[in-house]
C-alpha positions in Angstrom: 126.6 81.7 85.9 125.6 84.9 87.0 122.6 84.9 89.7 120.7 87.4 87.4 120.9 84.4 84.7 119.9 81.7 86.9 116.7 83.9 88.3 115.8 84.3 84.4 116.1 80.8 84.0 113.8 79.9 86.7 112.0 82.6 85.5 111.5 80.7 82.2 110.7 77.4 83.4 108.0 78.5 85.7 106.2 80.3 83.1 107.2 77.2 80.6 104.8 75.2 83.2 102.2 77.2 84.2 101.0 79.8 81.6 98.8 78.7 78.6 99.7 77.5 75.3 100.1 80.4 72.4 96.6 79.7 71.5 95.1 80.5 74.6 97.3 83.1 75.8 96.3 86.0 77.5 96.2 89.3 74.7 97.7 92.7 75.6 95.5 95.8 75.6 96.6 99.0 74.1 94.4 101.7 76.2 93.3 104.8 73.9 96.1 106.9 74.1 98.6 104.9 72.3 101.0 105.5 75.1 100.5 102.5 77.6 99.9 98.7 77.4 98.3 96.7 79.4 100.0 93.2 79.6 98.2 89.9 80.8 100.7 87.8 81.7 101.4 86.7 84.9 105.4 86.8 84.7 106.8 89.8 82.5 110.2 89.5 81.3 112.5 91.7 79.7 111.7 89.7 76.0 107.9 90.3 76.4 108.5 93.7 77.0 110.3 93.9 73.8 108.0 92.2 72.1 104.8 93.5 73.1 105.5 97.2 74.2 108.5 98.6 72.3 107.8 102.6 72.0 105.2 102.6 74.8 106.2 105.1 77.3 103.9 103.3 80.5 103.0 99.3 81.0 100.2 98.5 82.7 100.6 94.9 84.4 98.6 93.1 87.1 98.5 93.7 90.6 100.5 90.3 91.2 102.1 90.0 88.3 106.2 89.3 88.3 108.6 91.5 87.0 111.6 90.1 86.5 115.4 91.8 86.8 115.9 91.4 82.9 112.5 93.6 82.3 113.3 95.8 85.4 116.4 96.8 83.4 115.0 96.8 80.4 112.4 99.4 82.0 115.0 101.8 82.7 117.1 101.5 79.9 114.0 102.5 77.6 112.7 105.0 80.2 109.6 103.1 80.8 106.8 103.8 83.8 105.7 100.6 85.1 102.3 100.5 86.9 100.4 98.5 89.0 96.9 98.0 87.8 94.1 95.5 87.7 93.0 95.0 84.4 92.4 96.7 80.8 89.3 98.5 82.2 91.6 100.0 85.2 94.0 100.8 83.3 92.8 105.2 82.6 91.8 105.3 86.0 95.2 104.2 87.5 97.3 106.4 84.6 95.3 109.2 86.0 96.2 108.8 89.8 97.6 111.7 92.0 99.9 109.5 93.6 103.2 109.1 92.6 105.9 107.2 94.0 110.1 107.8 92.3 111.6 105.0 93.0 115.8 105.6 92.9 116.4 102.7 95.3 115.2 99.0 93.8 114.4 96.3 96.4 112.1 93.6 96.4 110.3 94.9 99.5 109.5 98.1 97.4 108.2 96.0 94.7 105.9 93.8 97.2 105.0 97.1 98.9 103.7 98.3 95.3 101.6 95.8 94.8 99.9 95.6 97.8 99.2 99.3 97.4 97.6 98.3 93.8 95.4 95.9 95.3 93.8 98.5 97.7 90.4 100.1 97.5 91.8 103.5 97.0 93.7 102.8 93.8 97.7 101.9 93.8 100.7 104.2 92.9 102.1 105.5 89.2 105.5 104.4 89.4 108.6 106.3 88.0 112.0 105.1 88.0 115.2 107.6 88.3 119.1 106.9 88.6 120.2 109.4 90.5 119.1 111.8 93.6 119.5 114.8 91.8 116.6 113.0 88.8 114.6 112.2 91.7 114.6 116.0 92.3 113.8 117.0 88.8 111.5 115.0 88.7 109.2 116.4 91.9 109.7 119.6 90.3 108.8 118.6 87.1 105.5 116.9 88.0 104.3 118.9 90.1 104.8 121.9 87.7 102.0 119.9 85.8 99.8 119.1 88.1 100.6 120.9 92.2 97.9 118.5 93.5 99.9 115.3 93.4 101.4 113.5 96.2 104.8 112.2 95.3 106.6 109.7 97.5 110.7 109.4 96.6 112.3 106.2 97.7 115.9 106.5 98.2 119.2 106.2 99.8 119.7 110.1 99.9 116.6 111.5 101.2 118.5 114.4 102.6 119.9 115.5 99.2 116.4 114.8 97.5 114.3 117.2 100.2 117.4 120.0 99.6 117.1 119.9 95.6 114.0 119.3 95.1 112.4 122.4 98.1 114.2 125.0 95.9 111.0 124.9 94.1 108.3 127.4 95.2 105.6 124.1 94.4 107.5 121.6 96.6 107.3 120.9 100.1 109.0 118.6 100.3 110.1 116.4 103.8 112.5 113.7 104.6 109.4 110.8 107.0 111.1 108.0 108.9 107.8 106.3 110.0 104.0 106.7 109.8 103.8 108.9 112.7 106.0 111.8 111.4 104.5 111.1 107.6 101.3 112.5 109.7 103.2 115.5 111.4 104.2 116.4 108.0 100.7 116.2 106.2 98.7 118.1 109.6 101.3 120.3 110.0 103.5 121.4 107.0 100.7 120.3 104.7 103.7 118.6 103.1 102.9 117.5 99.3 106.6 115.4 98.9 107.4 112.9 101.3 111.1 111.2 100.8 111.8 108.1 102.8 114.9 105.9 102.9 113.9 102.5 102.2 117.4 101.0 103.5 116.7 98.3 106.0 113.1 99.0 106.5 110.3 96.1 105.9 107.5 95.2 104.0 105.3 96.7 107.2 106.8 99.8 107.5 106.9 100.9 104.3 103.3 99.6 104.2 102.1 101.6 106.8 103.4 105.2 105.4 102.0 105.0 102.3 98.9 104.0 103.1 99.5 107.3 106.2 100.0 109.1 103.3 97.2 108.3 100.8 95.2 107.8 103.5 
């Protein structure tokens, strides 16, 4: 048994337990757009995605909900945005933040970090997901062809590659950060608008502290 299979057992006999009977369980919310659902439940796996948002193109969940590895997959293999709101209500505001994080590294640190960021005052962070450097480049460039006034943070393990590819754009300033303290360098200074960090062996704090340096 695979450890992916026994997580999704787990998975199954938590939520078995704790969430409500059919009759009383929580509805999802399709927001005005068509585009995006909002999901109640409190554990999402890769079979209630299927179920409840096949041809969305963003899923809304809750700020503490848990995302297991089957839906993670099942997330990228349908080329799905996964954000971090609060509730149906919340759900326009958050689709029209400004900040943006790519995510080519996976970890659950990042995923912990994302949440908390939901849970702030300030609003959390759209969430794209990429599978390789050179997508996490198009993707700057492609976003910010759209809109120049995001802020776009790229998590992964080739920041240096991501900076170089993605700065050949006129739009893009983009800067490899290693902590809070150069995140502000980069915003006082360069009046950076792409910040790439490798996650790789840094914690829940650290990671913590630049994004909020960088919405802040």
């Amino acid at each position: 048994m695979t450890q992916q299979v026994l997580i999704e057992q787990i998975v199954q006999e938590v939520m078995r337990r704790l969430m409500p009977d059919s009759a009383t369980a929580p509805v999802s919310a399709a927001t005005n757009n068509g585009h995006e659902v909002v999901l109640a439940e409190s554990v999402i796996t890769a079979d209630v995605l299927a179920e409840k948002s096949a041809g969305r193109k963003n899923i809304v969940v809750g700020p503490r909900a848990i995302v297991t590895p089957s839906a993670r997959d099942w997330l990228r293999h349908n080329k799905v945005e996964l954000i971090y709101g609060a509730t149906a209500t919340t759900a326009s505001a958050e689709m029209k933040s400004s900040k943006l994080v790519i995510t080519h590294s996976v970890s659950q640190t990042i995923d912990r970090v994302l949440e908390d960021a939901g849970r702030q005052s300030n609003g959390g962070w759209n969430r794209k997901s990429v599978e390789s450097a050179g997508d996490a480049a198009q993707k700057v460039i492609g976003e910010l062809r759209r809109e120049s006034s995001r802020v776009i943070v790229v998590l992964t393990s080739e920041p240096e590659v991501v900076a170089c590819l993605a700065n050949r754009n006129e739009k893009v300033k983009a800067a490899v950060v290693a902590d809070a303290a150069v995140v502000a360098r980069v915003k006082s200074g360069l009046d950076g608008n792409v910040f790439v960090v490798d996650p790789t062996g840094r914690s829940f704090f650290e990671l913590r502290n630049m994004l909020r340096q960088i919405s802040g």
